[in-house]
N, C-alpha and C positions, 0 to 999 in steps of 0.2 A: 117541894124544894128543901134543899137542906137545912139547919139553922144557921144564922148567921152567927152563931159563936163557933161554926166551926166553917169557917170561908177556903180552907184546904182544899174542900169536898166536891164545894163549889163549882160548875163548870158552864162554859157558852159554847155557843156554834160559832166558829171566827168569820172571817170574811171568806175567805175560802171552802168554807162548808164543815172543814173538821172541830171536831171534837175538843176542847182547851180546858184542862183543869186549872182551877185560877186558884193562885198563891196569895196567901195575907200575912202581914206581921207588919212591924215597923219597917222592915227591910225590904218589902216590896213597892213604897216608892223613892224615886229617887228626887233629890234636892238641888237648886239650882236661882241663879238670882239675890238681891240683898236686899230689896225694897220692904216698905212696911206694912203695904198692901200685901194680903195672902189668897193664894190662888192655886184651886186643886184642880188639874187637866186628868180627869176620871177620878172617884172615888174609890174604886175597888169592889170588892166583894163585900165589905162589910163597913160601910159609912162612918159606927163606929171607930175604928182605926181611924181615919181621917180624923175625925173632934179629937181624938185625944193626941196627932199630932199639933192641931194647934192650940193647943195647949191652953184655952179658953180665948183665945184672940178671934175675932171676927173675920170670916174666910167667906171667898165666894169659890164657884165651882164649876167648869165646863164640863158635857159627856155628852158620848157617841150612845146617838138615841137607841142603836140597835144594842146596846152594850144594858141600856135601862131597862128595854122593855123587855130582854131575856131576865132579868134578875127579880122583876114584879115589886107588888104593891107593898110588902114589909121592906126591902129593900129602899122603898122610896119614901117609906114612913120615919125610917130611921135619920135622914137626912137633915137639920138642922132649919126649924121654920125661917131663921132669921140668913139664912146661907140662898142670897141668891144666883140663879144657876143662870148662865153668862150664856150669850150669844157670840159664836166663835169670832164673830166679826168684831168682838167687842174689847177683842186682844191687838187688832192690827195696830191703832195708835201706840202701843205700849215702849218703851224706849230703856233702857240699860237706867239701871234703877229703881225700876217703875213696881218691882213687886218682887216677892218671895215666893216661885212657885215649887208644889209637887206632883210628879209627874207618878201616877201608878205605869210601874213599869212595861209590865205584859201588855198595855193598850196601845204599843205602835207595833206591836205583835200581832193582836188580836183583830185588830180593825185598821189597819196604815192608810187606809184611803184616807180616812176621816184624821186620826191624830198624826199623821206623818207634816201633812201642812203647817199643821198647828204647831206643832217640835219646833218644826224651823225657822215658822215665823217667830218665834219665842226667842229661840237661838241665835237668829238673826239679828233679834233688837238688843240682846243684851252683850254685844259685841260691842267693844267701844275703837266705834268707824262713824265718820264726817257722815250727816245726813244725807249727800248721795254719793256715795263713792265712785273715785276717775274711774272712766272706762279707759281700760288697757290692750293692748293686742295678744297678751299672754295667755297662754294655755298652760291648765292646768293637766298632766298627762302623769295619771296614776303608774306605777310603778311595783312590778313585781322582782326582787331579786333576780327570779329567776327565769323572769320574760323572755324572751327569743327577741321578738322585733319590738321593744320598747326603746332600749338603745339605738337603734335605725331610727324611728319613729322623731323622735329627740333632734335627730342629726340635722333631720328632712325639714322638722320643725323650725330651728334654727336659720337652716338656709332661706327658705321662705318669709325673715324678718318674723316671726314669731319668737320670742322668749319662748322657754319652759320653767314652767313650776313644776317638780315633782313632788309628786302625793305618795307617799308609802301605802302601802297596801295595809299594813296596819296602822290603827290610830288616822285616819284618813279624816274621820270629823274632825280632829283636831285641826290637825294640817289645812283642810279646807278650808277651815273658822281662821287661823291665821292668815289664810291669802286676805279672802271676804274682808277682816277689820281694817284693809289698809286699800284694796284697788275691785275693780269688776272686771275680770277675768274676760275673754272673748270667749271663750271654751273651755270646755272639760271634757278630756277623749280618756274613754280606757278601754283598754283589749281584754275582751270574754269577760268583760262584769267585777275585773280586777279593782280592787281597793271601795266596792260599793255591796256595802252589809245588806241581810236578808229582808231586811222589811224596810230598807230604801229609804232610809234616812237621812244619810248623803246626798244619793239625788235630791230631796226634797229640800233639802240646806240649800242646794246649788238651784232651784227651782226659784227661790222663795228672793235670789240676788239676784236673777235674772240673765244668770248662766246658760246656755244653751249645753247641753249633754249629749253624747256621740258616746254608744257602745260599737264596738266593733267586735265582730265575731268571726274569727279567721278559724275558729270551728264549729262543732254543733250548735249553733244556737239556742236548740232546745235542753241540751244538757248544760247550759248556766242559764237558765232560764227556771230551770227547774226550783232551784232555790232559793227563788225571791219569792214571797209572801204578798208585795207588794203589789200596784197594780205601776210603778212610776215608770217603768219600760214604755208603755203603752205611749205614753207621751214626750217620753226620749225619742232620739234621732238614733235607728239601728241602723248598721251597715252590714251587707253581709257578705263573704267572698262566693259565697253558693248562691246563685239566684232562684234555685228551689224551694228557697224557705222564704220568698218574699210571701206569697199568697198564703202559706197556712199563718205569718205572723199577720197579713193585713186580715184575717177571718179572726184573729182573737184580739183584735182591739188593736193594734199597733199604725199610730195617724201616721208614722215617716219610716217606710222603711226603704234601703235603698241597696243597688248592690255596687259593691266597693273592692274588685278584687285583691286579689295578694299582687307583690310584685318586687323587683329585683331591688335585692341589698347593696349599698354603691361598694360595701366591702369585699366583694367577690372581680368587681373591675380590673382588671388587671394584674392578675393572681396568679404567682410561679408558679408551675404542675409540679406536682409531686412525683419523682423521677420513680420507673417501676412498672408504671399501672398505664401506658401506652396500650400494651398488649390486651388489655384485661377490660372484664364490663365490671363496674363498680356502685355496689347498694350501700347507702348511709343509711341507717336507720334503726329504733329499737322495733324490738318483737309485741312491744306494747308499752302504753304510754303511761308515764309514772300514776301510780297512786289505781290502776286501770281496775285490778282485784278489789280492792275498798270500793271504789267508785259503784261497781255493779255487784257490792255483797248481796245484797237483797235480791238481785233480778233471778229468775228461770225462765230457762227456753224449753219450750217441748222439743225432745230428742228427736222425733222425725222431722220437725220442720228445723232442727238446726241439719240433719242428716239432708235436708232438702236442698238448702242455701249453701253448704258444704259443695254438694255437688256443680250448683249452678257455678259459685265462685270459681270452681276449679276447671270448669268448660269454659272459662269465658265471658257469664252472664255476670250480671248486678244485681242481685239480693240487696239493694241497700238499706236508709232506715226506710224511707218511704214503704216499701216494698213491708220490710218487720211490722213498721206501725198498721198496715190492712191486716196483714195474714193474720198480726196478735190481736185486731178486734178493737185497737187502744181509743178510741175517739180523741175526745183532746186531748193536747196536749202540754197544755196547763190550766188552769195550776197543777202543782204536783209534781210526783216526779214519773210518772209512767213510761214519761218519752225515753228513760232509762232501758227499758226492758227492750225496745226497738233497738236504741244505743246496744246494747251487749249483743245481741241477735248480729247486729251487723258487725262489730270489731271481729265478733267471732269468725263469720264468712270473711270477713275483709283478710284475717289472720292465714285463712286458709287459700286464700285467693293469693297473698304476697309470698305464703314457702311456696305457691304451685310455681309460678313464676322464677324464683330466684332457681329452683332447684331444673326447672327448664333451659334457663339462663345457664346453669353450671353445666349442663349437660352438651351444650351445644361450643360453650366460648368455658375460656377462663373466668373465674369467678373470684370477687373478693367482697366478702361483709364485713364491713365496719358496724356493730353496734354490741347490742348485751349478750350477754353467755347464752340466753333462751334459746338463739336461732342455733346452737347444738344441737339443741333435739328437736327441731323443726326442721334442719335438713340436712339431708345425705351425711353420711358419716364422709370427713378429707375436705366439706369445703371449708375454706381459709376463711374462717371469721376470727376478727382484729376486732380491739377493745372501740368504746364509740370516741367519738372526736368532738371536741367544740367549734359550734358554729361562729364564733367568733375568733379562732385561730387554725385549725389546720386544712377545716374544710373547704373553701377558695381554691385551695394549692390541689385538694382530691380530684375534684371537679375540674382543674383545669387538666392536671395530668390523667385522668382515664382514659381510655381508649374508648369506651361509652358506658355514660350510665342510666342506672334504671330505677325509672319511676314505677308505683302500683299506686294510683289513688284511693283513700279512704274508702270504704263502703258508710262510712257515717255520713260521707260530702256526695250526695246524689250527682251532684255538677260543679262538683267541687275539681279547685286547680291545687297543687302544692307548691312549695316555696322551690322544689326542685324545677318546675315550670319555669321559672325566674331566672335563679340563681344560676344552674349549669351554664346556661349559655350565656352569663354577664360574666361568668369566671372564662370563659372560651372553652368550654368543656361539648359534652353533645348526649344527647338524651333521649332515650325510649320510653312511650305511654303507652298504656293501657289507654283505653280509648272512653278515657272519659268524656259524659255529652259537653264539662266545661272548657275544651276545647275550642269549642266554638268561640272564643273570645279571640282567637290568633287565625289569621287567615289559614286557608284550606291547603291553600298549596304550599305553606310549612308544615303543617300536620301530617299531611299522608304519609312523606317519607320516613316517618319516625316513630309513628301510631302501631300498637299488634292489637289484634283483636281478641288473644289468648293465651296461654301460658305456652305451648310449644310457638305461635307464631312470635313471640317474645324472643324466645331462644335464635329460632331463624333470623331476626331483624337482627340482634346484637353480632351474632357471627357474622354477616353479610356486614355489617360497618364497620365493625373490625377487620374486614378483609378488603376495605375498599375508603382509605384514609383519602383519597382526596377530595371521594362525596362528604366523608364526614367533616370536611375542611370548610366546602362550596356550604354545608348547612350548617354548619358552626356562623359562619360571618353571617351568612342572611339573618339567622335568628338572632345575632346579636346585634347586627343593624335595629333590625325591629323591637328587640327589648329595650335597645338603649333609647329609644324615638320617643317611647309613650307608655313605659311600662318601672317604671322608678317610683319610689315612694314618694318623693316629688310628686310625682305626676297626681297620684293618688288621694295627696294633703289637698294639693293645689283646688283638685275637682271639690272633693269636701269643700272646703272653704267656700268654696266658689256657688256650691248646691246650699249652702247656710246663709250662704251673702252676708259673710262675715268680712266686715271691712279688714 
């Protein structure tokens, strides 16, 4: 082992198996607390640093036993005979006041099963809140700027007699610690793992007050999955619009996982069409989803089996990730981030599955894309792509006015539905699938007439409802009957709640 006057060098196996080079200085723990009792939750790499943070005052000390027995017996010689080492349980009474602790930073890093608890419960006590705080019917509902369906979510929330607390996406312990000092929340929902840090800190704050937590994953779930460290998922409540991923998350520890589809935004109700686009089949959509390149820097595909999935996409077939994660050999799929390389595998077919489509689509009917400059050289030179639109202003009015438009679901969503499922027909617009197997949530006899099994049978179904508005009229009302019956984010909260037996 290295010496401990140089704890740089230092390194452990974390909880997840990799490799951790551990940091020492005074800067490596951080400080918290005013009491006069002192208290080290791990000592680091080098024991010394701790004595000489406390500065000859009398200190005890908690540690994650797998954190000791990587570091041995000079490690543990160095520790201070009169410094006794605390049974975690020895923290619970502790109360706002009660002590002066420091926290070696990297240890909710390194091991979060073990110090994540302990953080909170810390955190928890030195909040200054009534010995049991009111329960509330409020929900705390983390908030991304940039969210799509947070604002719906909010709305839904509201109508259902729930208050909302927003959580910014950054600074989120904070926020949370402010709710916590004054009420106990009923919930804490966030979309795709928004406003909760890598080693699950957050959750474990909101664990520790007796918050119940609700991720919901309206995409990959293995692609925010990937970057938790944590194990706190595991005992969160997931929901997921894919019912594909319930079995591989209940095979890696996940006790509640549930499926929760997507479903219609009330802002598309009653939506003036956009005058023009009668005629015309109409794609919203980008060519790929922000940040998509960063996302998958790291991944590679082998060239023939993207050359494989290429072909399938563009016949018709599903290459999706399911399909990537066998062909790539990935086993699990957490911890880590591998489920990445599946993730790319499929955007990529999916990418080439949506130009076969749209360019079939253009071929057959009028065409119009609304999204990013990409789909230039994705397809045909002459077709009419228009800048993209926000889904909280113009798109309502697209969807009501097109003549039909066109869905292509993910290849990331195995039985995945999209928000186009929903929306067209709550705006009174009318829509073409790909024959995704999540389908099956809408009775059979609205599917058939609207389903193609391929990129040319794509094109044939668009011209044929564009040439025959009064079918497209007779399945505009049905599906909208049926959306508006049980298919609203209402609908959706309601069931939650209801599955939490949340008063």
């Amino acid at each position: 082992m290295a010496s401990l006057n140089r704890p740089a060098r230092l390194s452990v196996i974390d909880e997840t198996g990799e490799k951790r080079t551990l940091a020492g200085g005074p800067g490596a723990y951080a400080a918290f607390g005013d009491g006069d009792r002192l208290i080290f939750l791990g000592l680091g790499p080098d024991p010394a640093e701790a004595v000489a943070l406390a500065d000859g005052r009398p200190a005890a000390y908690v540690e994650c036993p797998a954190f000791a027995a990587a570091m041995g017996t000079t490690w543990t010689k160095a520790i201070p005979d009169a410094w006794p080492r605390l049974d975690p349980a020895e923290l619970a009474p502790l109360r706002a006041g009660a002590a002066r602790f420091y926290l070696y930073r990297q240890n909710t890093r390194l091991f979060p099963s073990f110090w994540g608890p302990l953080w909170a419960r810390v955190q928890l006590a030195l909040l200054p809140r009534p010995e049991s705080a009111p329960q509330s019917p409020t929900v705390l509902l983390f908030r991304d700027p940039a969210g799509m369906l947070e604002p719906q979510l909010a709305r839904s929330l509201a109508r259902l007699g729930r208050p909302v607390a927003a959580i910014p996406a950054t600074d989120s312990a904070q926020a949370v610690a402010a709710v916590l000092g004054r009420e106990k929340p009923a919930l804490a929902l966030c979309v795709n793992g928004t406003g909760l840090d890598d080693d699950g800190l957050v959750a474990e704050l909101l664990r520790a007050a007796g918050v119940p937590l609700v991720l919901w994953f309206v995409d990959n779930p293995f692609h925010v999955l990937g970057r938790f460290r944590s194990r706190f998922w595991q005992w969160a409540t997931l929901c997921v619009t894919d019912d594909s991923f319930l079995a591989p998350l209940w095979a890696l520890g996940a006790g509640n996982a549930i499926h929760l589809p997507l479903a219609a935004s009330d802002h598309f109700s009653g939506a003036s069409p956009t005058p023009g686009l009668s005629d015309r089949a109409v794609f919203v959509g980008r060519s790929a989803f922000a940040g998509r390149d960063a996302f998958f820097a790291d991944c590679r595909i082998p060239e023939a089996l993207a050359g494989q999935a290429r072909d399938m996409a563009e016949a018709g077939k599903r290459p999706d990730f399911f399909w990537w994660a066998d062909h790539l050999g990935l086993g699990a799929l957490w911890p880590g981030k591998s489920a990445r390389q599946a993730g790319c595998g499929a955007e990529t077919a999916g990418l080439a599955q949506r130009a076969a489509v749209l360019t079939a689509v253009g071929e057959d009917a009028p065409l119009t894309v609304y999204g990013d400059p990409g789909w230039r050289e994705l397809l045909p030179p002459g077709t009419d792509v228009r800048p993209p639109v926000d889904y909280y202003g113009a798109l309502p009015g697209l969807y009501a006015g097109a003549g039909v438009s066109v869905n292509v679901t993910s290849l990331l969503l195995p039985r995945g539905l999209t928000q186009r499922h929903f929306d067209v027909w709550a705006a009174g617009g009318c829509l073409i699938t790909d024959a995704t197997p999540g389908l099956t949530l809408f009775p059979a006899k609205l599917t058939a007439p609207i389903r193609y099994a391929s990129p040319p049978a794509a094109g044939r179904l668009a011209a044929d409802l564009l040439a025959n508005p009064n079918r497209r009229k007779d399945l505009t009302a049905a599906w909208q009957e049926h959306i508006t019956a049980g298919h609203r984010y209402e609908d959706r909260l309601a069931a939650l709640l209801a599955s939490l037996s949340v008063d």
